[in-house]
Structure formats: structure tokens, C-alpha cells
N, C-alpha and C positions, 0 to 999 in steps of 0.2 A: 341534410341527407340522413337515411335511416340504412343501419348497419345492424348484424346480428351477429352475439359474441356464445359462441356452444363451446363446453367442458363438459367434461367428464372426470370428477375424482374417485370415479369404482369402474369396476366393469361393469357391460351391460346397462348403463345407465349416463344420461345427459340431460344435460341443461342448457336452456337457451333465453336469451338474455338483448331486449332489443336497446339500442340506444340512437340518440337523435344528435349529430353531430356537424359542425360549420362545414362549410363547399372543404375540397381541399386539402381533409384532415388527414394525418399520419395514423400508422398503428399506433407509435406511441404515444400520440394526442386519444386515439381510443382510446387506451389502457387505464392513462391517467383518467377518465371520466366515467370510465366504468369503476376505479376502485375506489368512486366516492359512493357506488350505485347498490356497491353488495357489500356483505357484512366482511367484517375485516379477518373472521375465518376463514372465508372462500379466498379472497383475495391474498394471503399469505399462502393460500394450498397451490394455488394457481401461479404465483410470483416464482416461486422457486426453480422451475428451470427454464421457465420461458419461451418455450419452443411455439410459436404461432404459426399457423398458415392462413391464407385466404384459401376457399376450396379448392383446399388438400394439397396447395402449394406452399412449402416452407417460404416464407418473408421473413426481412430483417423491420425494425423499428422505423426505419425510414422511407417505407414504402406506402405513398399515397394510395389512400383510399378511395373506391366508386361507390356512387348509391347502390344501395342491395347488396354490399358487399357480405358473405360470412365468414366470420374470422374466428378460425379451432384452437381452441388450446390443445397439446395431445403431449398424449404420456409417452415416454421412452419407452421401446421397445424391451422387453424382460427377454427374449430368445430370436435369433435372426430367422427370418422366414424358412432361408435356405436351408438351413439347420434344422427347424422344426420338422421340413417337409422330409427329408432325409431320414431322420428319426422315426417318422410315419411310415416311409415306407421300408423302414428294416424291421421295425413292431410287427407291420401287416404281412410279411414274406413277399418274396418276388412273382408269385404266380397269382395274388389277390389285390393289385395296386396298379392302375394306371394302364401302360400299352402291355403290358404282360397278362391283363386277366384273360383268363380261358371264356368266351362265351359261347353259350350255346348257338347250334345251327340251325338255322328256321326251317322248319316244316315246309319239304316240298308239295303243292298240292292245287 
């Protein structure tokens, strides 16, 4: 069965990576078979905190695989969403952000 393994070590940029794998197989039957596939720089950038999903679902290592499966590595969050948004909208004031903007009123006619 063929599964496809995307990272990202920057922002704004990924990588995608297919491999061919026995009926059945685990994440961590992928893992090990991908870090015979890529050079042992990626695969040490990529080992360190481990967080996989299948499309955009966190999985554990023990979570069998389907064909066509994509499995993400993905970086830790550096600021929590809610926090970020909140900071957005105290930068932008409360009459330029969201249900508070003032818009204009359409021409009757």
C-alpha cells in the first residue's frame, strides 16, 4: 500500500515523501522505513518531538494504516491561536476588527 509522509522544517515550505508499505502497517512500521529513505539530517530534525497525524488527526505509533494514507509531521505551536487572535484584535482597536467594523451603507437607488 502507498502512503505519503509531508514535513515541514521552516515555514512556508514542505515536503512530501511517498513510500510503499506491507497491508496492515503501523505509523511506527512507516517511520522506521522512511528513516532508512531520507538522509539522516531530516530524519533527526523530524525524530525530535514526534508529533504525527494522519490528515490533521494527532495519532499515536500504534495506529494502523490505510492505503493513500498522509501522514504530517507538524511543529509545535510557538503562540496559542486564542492569544494570537486576541493580540490582533487589541493592535487593530475595537471599531476596525470583526462584528465591530463600521460599514458603509449601500446606496439607495
Amino acid at each position: 500500500m502507498k502512503v505519503s509522509i509531508v514535513w515541514s522544517l521552516q515555514a512556508r515550505s514542505a515536503e512530501e515523501h511517498e513510500l510503499e508499505l506491507p497491508a496492515n502497517s503501523t505509523l511506527e512500521q512507516a517511520l522506521q522505513a522512511f528513516s532508512h529513505e531520507v538522509p539522516d539530517s531530516v530524519w533527526q530534525s523530524l525524530r525530535g518531538d514526534q508529533v504525527w497525524s494522519i490528515w490533521g488527526r494527532r495519532v499515536g505509533l500504534d495506529q494502523s494504516l490505510m492505503p493513500g494514507d498522509r501522514l504530517e509531521w507538524t511543529r509545535p505551536l510557538r503562540v496559542d491561536p486564542k492569544v494570537a487572535r486576541l493580540e490582533r484584535f487589541v493592535s487593530q482597536g475595537m471599531r476596525k476588527a470583526g462584528l465591530f467594523t463600521k460599514k458603509p451603507r449601500a446606496a439607495k437607488g
